[in-house]
PLY file of the C-alpha trace (Angstrom):
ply
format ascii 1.0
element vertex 371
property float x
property float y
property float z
element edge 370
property int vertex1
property int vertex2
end_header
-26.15 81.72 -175.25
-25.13 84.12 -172.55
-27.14 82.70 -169.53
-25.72 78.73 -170.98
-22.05 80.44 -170.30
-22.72 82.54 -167.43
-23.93 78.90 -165.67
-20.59 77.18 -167.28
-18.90 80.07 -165.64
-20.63 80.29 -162.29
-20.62 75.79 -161.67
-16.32 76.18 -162.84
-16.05 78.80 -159.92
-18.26 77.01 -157.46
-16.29 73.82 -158.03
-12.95 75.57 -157.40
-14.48 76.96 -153.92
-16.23 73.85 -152.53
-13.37 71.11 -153.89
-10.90 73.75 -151.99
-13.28 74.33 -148.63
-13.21 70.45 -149.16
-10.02 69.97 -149.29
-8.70 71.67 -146.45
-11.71 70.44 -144.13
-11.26 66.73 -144.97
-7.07 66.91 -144.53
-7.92 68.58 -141.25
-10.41 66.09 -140.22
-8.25 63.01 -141.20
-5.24 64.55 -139.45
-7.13 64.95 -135.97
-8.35 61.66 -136.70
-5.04 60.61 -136.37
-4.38 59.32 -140.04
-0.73 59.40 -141.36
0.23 62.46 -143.74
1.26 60.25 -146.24
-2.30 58.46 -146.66
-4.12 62.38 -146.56
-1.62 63.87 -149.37
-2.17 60.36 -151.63
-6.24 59.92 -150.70
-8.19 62.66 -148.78
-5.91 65.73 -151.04
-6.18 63.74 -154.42
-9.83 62.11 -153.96
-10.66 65.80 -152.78
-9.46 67.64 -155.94
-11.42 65.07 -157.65
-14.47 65.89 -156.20
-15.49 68.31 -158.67
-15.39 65.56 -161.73
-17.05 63.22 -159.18
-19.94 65.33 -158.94
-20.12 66.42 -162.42
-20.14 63.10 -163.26
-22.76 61.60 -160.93
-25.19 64.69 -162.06
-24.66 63.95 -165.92
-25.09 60.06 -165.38
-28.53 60.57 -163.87
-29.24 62.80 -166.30
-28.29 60.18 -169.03
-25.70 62.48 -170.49
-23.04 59.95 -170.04
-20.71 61.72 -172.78
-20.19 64.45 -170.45
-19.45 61.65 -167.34
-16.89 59.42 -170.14
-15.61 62.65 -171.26
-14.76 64.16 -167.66
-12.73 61.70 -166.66
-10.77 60.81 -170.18
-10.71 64.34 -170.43
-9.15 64.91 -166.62
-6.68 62.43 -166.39
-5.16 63.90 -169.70
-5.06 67.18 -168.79
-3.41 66.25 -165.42
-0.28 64.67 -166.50
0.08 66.57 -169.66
-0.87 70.09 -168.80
-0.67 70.06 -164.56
2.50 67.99 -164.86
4.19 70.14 -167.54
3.20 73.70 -165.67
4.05 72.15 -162.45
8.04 70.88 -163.82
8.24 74.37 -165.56
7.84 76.12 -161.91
10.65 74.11 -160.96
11.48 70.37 -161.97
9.82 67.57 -160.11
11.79 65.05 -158.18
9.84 62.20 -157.77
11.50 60.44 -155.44
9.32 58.40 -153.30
9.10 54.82 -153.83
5.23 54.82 -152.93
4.63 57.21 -155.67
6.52 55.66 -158.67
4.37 52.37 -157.27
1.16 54.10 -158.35
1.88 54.99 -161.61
2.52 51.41 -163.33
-0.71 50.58 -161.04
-2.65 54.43 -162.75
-1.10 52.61 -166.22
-2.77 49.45 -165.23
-6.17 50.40 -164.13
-6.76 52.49 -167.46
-5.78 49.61 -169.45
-8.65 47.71 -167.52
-10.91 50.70 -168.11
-10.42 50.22 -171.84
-11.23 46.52 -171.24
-14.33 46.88 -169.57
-15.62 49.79 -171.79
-14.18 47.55 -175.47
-17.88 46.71 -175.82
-19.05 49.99 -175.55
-21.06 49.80 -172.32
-19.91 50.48 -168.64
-22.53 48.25 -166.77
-23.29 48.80 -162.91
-21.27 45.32 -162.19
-18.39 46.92 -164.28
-18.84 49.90 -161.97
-18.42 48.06 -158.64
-16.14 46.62 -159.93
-13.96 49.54 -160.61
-15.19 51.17 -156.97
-14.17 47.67 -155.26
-10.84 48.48 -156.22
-10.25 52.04 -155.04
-11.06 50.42 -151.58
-8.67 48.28 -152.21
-5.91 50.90 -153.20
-6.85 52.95 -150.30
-6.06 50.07 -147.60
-3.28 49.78 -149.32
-2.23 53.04 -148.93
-2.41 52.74 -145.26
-0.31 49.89 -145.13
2.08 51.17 -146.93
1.84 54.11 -144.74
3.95 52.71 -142.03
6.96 52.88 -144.05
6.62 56.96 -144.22
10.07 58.98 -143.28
10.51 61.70 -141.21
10.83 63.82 -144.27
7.53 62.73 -145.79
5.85 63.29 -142.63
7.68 67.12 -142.16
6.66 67.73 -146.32
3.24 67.15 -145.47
3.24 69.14 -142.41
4.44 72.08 -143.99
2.09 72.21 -147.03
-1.33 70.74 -144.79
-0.35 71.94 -141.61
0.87 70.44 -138.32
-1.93 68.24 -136.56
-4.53 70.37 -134.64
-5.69 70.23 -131.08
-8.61 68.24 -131.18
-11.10 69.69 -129.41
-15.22 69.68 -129.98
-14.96 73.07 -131.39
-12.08 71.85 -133.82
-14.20 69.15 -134.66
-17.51 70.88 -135.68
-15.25 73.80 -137.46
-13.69 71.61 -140.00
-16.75 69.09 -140.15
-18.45 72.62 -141.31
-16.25 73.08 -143.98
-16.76 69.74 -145.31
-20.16 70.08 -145.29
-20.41 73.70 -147.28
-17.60 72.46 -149.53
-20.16 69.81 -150.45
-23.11 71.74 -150.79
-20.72 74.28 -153.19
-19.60 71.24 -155.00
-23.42 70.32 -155.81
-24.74 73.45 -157.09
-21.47 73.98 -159.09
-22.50 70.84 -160.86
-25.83 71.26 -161.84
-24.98 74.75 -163.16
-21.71 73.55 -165.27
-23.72 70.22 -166.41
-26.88 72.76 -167.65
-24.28 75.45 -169.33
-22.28 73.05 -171.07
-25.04 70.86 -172.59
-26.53 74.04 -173.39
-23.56 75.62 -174.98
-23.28 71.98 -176.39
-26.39 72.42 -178.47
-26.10 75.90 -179.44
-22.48 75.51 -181.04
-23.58 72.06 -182.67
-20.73 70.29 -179.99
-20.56 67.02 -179.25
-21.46 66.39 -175.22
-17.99 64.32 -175.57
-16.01 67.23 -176.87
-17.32 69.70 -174.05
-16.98 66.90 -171.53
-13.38 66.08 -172.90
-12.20 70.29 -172.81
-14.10 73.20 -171.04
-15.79 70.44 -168.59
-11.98 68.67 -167.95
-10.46 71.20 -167.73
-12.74 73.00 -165.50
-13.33 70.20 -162.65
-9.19 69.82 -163.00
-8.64 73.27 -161.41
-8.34 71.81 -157.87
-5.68 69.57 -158.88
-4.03 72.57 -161.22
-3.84 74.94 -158.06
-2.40 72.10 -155.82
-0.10 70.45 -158.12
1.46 73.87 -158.98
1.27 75.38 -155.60
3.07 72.50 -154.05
5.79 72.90 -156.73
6.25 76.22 -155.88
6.49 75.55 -152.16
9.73 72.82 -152.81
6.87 69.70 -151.90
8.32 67.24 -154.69
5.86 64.35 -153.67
2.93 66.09 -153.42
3.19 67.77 -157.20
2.91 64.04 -158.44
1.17 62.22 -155.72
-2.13 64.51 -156.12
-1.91 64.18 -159.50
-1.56 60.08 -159.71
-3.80 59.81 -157.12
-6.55 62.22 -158.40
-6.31 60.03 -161.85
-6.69 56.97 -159.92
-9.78 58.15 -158.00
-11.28 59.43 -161.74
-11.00 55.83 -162.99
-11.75 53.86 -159.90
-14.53 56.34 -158.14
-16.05 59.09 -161.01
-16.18 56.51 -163.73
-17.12 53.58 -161.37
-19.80 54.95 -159.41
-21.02 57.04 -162.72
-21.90 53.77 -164.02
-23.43 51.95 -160.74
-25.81 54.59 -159.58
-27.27 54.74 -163.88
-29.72 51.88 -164.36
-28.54 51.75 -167.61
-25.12 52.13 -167.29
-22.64 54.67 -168.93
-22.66 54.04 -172.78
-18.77 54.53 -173.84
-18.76 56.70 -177.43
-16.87 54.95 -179.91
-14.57 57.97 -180.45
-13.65 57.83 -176.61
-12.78 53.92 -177.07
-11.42 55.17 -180.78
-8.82 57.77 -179.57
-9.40 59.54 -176.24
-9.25 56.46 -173.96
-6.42 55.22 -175.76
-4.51 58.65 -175.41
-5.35 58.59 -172.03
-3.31 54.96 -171.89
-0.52 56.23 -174.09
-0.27 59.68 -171.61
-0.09 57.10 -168.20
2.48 54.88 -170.10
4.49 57.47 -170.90
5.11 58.67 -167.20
6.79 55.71 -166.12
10.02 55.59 -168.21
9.69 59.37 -167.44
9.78 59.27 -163.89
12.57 56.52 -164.27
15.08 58.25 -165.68
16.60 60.18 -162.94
12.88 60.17 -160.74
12.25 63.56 -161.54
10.42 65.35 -164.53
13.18 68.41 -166.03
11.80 70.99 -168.00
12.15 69.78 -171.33
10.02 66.91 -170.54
7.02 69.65 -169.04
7.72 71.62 -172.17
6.89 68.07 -173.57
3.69 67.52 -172.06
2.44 70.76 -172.57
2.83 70.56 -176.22
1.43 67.39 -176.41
-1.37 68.73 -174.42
-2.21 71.26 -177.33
-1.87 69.44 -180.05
-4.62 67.31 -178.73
-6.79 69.69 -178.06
-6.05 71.04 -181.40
-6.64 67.83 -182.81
-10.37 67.65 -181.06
-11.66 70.94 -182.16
-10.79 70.26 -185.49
-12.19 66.77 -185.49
-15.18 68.65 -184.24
-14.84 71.29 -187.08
-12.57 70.29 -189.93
-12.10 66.71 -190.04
-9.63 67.03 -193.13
-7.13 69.00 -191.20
-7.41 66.86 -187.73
-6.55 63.29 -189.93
-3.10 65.97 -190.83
-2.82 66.50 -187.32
-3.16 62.89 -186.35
-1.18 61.68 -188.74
1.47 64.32 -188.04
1.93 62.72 -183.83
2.02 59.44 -184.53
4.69 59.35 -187.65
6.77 62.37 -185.76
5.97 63.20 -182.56
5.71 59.65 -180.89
8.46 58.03 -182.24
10.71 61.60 -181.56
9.48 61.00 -177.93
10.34 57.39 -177.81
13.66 58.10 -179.35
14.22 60.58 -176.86
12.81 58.28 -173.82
15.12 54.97 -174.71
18.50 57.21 -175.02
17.49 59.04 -171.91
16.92 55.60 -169.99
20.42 54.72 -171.45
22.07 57.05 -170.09
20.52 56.61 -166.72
21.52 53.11 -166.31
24.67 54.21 -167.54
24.91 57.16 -165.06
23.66 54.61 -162.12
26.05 51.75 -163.10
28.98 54.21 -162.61
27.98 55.10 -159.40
28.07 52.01 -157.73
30.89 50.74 -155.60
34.04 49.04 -157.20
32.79 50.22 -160.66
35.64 52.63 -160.87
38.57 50.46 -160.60
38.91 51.32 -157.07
41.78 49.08 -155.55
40.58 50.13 -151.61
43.79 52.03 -150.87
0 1
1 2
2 3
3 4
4 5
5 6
6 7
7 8
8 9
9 10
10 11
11 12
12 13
13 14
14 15
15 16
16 17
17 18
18 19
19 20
20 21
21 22
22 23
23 24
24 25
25 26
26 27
27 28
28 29
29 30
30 31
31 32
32 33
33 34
34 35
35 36
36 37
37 38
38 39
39 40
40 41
41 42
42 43
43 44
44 45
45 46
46 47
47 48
48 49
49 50
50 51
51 52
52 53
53 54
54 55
55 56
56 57
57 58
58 59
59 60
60 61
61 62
62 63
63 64
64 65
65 66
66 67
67 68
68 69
69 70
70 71
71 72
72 73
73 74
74 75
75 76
76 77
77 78
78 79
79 80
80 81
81 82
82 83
83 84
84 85
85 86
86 87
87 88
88 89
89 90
90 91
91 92
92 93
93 94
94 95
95 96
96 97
97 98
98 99
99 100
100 101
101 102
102 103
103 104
104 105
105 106
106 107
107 108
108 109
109 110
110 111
111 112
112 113
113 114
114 115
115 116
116 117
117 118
118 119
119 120
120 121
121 122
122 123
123 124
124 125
125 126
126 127
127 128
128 129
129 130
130 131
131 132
132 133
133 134
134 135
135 136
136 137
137 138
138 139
139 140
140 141
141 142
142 143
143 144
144 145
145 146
146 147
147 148
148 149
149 150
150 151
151 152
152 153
153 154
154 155
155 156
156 157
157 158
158 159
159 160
160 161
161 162
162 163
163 164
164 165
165 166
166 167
167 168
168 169
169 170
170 171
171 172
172 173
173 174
174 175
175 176
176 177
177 178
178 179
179 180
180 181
181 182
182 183
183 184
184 185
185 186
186 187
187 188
188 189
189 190
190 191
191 192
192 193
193 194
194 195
195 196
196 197
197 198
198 199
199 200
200 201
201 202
202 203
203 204
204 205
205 206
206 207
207 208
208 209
209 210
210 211
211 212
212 213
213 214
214 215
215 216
216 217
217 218
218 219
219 220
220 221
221 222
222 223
223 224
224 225
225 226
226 227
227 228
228 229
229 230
230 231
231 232
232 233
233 234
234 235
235 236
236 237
237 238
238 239
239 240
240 241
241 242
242 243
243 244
244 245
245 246
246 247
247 248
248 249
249 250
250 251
251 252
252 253
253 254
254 255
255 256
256 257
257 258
258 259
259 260
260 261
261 262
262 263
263 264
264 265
265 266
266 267
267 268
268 269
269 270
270 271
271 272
272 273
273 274
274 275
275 276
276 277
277 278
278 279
279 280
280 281
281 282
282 283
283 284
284 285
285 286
286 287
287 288
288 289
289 290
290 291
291 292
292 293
293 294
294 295
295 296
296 297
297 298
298 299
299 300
300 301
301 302
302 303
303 304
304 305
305 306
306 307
307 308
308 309
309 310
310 311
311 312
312 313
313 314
314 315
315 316
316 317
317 318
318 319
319 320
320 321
321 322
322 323
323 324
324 325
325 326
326 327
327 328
328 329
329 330
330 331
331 332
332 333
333 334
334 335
335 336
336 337
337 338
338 339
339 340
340 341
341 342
342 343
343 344
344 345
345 346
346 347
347 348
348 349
349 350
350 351
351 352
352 353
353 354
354 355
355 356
356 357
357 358
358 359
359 360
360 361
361 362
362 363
363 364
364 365
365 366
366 367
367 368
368 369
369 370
């Protein structure tokens, strides 16, 4: 038991290190390269943070542990809105107030509904993969298009939290190539150890691969993201908070789970709990950003203090659907009659009074005779 969580231990901190030595060396890279700020924070920065479930998830596809890959990346993109999102808007509340950004999450909402689609028989096959690669290509060229509408401010945000472009010189070049390349090699090892501990760990606790994939594995390969997200917040950067974080769940769906289940000759087998609950909580957790982010573009607190409860009383709910079934039905039952209505409740009147709030604003809604 102790060597299966000193290797859990050891790949977690070797992912932090490589997807960070990655990070920095790929935003460096793209900005000498001349790419816009805009693209790096919403591509490079969130692909990079997700680097760690990408290579989790490639190692435990070949290995035909494909609970751990499904698990990852339900696992992730839950813990990023509800737990990374709710820390980040408790450090100070997120404005979200770029139009490119509240773009990508009815796009985030739609891509995991086409996730569910393609996994409703139980089976990710390779076509299903390519599929699902084809279109991060797509929402990267997108991206850059959309690029060229990036303001001063955007540009200065980025600047400040990435850095200001650097000279690019041969020496500049090999330095930050070099990081890339050991944040890779980091990133490798780091998965082969965390894949080994947690099956291991797995076994010996009489787990289910898709509960460790879904909690100490998420969780783990989310770090990146967690520092980023939270780090940016504390720095004042309002777009990059929720940009990494949409973007990194994008890249999950599109990139970990898509090329998890090309590169497997078999495919990744979906377990019917994921398609059961997880994948749809994963839906319901996208879905419920975007009236969120409406209402005023900006998450307060109350809405992080939101998320992170949500966040534990799923987690609560899997270990004891892993250990006391009884009491996780209670638990179950207890969201959907309270908690999601109470949250839906609270979203409509909140959307309410933001269209009542806007409405006011706008000219000649006051009675205002011109004089």
């Amino acid at each position: 038991m102790g060597s299966a969580v000193t290797l859990v231990i050891g790949g977690l901190v070797a992912l932090v290190v490589g997807g960070e030595l990655l990070i920095r060396g790929a935003s460096r890279l793209s900005r000498l390269a001349g790419i816009s700020p805009l693209v790096i924070g919403l591509t490079v920065v969130a692909f990079g943070t997700s680097a760690p479930e990408l290579a989790v998830s490639l190692k435990a596809s070949l290995n035909g542990q494909a609970a751990i890959a499904v698990g990852n990346v339900v696992g992730s993109n839950i813990f990023n809105v509800l737990f990374i999102l709710g820390v980040s808007s408790l450090v100070a509340p997120l404005v979200v107030s770029s139009l490119l950004i509240r773009r990508d999450v009815p796009l985030m909402i739609a891509v995991s509904l086409v996730v569910y689609g393609l996994a409703y028989d139980g089976h990710l096959g390779r076509q299903d993969g390519l599929l699902l690669f084809a279109g991060l290509i797509a929402y990267t060229i997108w991206c850059v298009w959309e690029s060229r509408r990036e303001t001063a401010a955007v540009k200065s945000e980025y600047d400040q939290e990435y850095g200001a472009p650097l000279a690019p010189t041969a020496g500049t070049w090999l330095t930050q190539l070099a990081w890339v390349i050991g944040g890779l090699a980091v990133l490798v090892f780091g998965a082969d150890w965390l894949v080994r501990g947690a099956s291991s760990v797995a076994r010996l606790m009489g787990m289910s691969e898709l509960l460790i994939g879904l909690t100490i594995v998420a969780v783990g390969t989310s770090l990146p993201e967690a520092a980023t997200s939270v780090l940016a917040s504390l720095h004042g950067e309002r777009d990059i908070a929720v940009g990494n974080v949409v973007g990194s769940n994008l890249f999950n769906l599109m990139c970990v789970l898509g090329l998890s289940a090309a590169v497997s000759p078999a495919g990744v087998a979906i377990p019917e709990t994921a398609l059961r609950v997880d994948i749809p909580v994963m839906i319901a957790v996208a879905a419920a950003c975007l009236p969120i982010f409406f209402t005023g573009h900006r998450i307060a607190r109350w809405e992080g203090w939101m998320f992170l409860v949500y966040y534990v009383a799923y987690t609560t709910y899997l270990v004891l659907a892993a250990t006391h079934p009884g009491s996780s039905r209670m638990v179950a039952l207890g969201l959907l009659v309270v908690a999601v209505p109470l949250t839906t409740v609270l979203l409509v009147v909140q959307v309410w009074f933001e269209r009542r709030r806007a409405r006011r604003q706008r000219p000649g809604d006051h009675g205002d005779d011109g004089s």
